[in-house]
C-alpha positions, 0 to 999 in steps of 0.5 A: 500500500503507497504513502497515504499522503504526498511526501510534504504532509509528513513532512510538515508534521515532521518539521512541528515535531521538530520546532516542538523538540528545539523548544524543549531543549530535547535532541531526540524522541523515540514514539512507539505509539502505532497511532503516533508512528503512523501520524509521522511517517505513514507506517501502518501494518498489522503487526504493530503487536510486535516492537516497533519504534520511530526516532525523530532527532531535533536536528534532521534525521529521523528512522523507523526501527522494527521486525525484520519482516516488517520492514518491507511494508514500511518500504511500501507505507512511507518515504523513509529512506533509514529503515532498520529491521532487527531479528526476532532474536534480537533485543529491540531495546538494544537495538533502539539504544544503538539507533538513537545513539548513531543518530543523535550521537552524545544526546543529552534529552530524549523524549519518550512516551509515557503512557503508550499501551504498546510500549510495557513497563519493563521494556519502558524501564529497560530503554529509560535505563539505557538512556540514563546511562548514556547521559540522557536525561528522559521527558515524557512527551505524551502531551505534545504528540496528543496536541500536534493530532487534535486539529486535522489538516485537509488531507486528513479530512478528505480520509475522514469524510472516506471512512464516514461514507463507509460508516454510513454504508455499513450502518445502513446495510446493519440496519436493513438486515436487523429485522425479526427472525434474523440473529444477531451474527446476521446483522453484523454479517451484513455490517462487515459486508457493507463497510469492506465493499465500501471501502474500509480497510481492518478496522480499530474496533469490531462493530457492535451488534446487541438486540433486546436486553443484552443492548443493556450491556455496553461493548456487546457485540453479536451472538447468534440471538435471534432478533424479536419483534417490538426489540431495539437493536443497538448498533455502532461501527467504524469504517477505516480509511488510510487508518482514519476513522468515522465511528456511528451509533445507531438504534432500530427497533422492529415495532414499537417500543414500550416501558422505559425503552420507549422513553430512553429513544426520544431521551438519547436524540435530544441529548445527542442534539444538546451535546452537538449545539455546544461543539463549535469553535470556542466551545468547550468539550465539558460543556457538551457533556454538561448538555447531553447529561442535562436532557437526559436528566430532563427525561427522567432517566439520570440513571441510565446514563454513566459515561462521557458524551463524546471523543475526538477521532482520527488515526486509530489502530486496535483495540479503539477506533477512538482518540479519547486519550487526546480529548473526550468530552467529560466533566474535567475538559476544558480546552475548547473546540477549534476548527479540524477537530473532529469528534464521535458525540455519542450518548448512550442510554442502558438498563442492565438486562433490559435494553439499551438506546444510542444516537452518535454523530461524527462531526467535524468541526468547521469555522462557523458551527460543526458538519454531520459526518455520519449519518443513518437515514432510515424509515421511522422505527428502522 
């Protein structure tokens, strides 16, 4: 698979990493982070379960360190030019002592991730070890990655709005199949089938299929439940597009719906509605979260509700196609909303063995308001 984007997008992106290093007086950074390593370079394979790393000096160079095996998709996935591999014999603890070391040769600051799921505590003490006994002195520099990923450039857009055609299709071909009599592998059958025809590739997270009361249990996918009549049937998926993602929640019911089910679908409109009017520029994520929970309160139904109302989106590898670690829309976040965010508002309402609702929008965010990405159009009651 070809770069996803022309050589100048990564290297404007390669270039703020490096003003970003020269500001904190820091001659290197390693990222292991699959999500970040993409962001910089484009690299992007399956097989990011296994030790990978990119290091990125202030003064210029930069190289990709991984399996051996790997370094043929990276070949393929990016400009690089320094491309190293290590045998799966090997130490690639070692190995990235020694790539940092010819690369920025006497280093005196490092920045490293903290806080990346793919990078373990022992392989993260080991490496920070080795830096401090060559005379380097580790930052962690989590915050600064997050920050330079929260505002999408055009061409990340243009990937989004891909990916989101796609969610679209593969939510209008769930919803179609979910009606009573088929089960629940049927329906995420026809969502795999209308999010890969459409374009997707591997997903950040499998889609979610969850009828009747097991919709009270969040993350639930399919099972071979066979569907009732007069059931809701959560859905929500993500296609994936140049590894960029448009996450949609979507509820049908096959009838009509009675007890508080019937009250919990009007409830969750609202507040997905409430929590979308406060995402514009200026806005503030703690705000449409206060928003969301209020209309849900107003219903009646506070108890239904336990999460936060939304997340930022983007480059996403498994197990998440989300970027709530970079912004989510809770209590305690209070940076406001700027134009090329993009964000998965997705309020869900849930009664543990009874049932469950949810309504979910992609938006991104524009100069004057927000734009719906995702969508499922459906007849009243699908």
């Amino acid at each position: 698979m070809p770069p996803v984007f022309p050589a100048t997008e990564y290297d404007r992106r390669l270039t703020a990493l490096r003003a970003t290093l020269k500001e904190k007086e820091l001659d290197a950074v390693v990222v292991h982070t699959p999500e970040n390593v993409c962001y910089l370079s484009g690299h992007a394979t399956p097989g990011y379960y296994t030790y990978q790393c990119l290091i990125v000096t202030a003064d210029g160079e930069a190289a990709l360190l991984m399996r051996e095996t790997e370094t043929v998709n990276a070949a393929e996935t990016t400009y690089f030019e320094r491309i190293t591999g290590y045998p799966d014999s090997s130490d690639p603890v070692l190995a990235t002592a020694a790539l940092l070391a010819e690369l920025a040769p006497g280093a005196r600051a490092v920045g490293v991730e903290a806080r990346s799921w793919f990078l373990p505590p022992e392989p993260f003490l080991r490496l920070g070890a080795l830096l401090d006994a060559a005379g380097a002195r580790v930052t962690h520099i989590d915050d600064a990655l997050a920050a330079a990923r929260l505002v999408k450039s055009p061409l990340e857009i243009e990937q989004i709005r891909a990916a989101a055609r796609s969610t679209n299709a593969g939510m209008a071909a769930a919803a179609a199949a979910a009606v009573p009599g088929a089960s629940e592998r049927d329906v995420a059958a026809a969502a795999f089938g209308g999010l890969i025809s459409s374009g997707s590739e591997y997903f950040g997270m499998e889609p979610f299929v969850a009828s009747g009361p097991r919709a009270g249990t969040i993350h639930a996918s399919w099972t071979d439940r066979v569907i009732g009549a007069n059931e809701a049937v959560l859905l929500e998926m993500s296609a994936t597009t140049g590894r960029y993602n448009a996450p949609l929640m979507h509820t049908v019911w096959t009838g009509a719906l009675t007890g508080e089910a019937a009250a919990m679908a009007p409830a969750c409109a609202a507040a997905r509605d409430a929590a979308l009017a406060e995402v514009v520029p200026g806005g503030s994520p703690a705000a449409a979260h206060a928003a969301c929970k209020a209309a849900i309160a107003d219903a009646g139904l506070a108890h239904t509700y336990r999460k936060r109302s939304g997340y930022s989106v983007g480059i996403a590898f498994a197990p998440d196609w989300g970027e709530g670690h970079l912004l989510s829309l809770g209590e305690n976040e209070q940076r406001r909303f700027a134009p090329g965010m993009v964000v998965h508002v997705v309020p869900t309402l849930r009664l543990r063995d009874t049932a469950g609702i949810g309504f979910s929008a992609t938006v991104l965010i524009t100069e004057t308001g927000h734009e719906v990405l995702t969508v499922c159009d459906t007849e009243p009651g699908r």
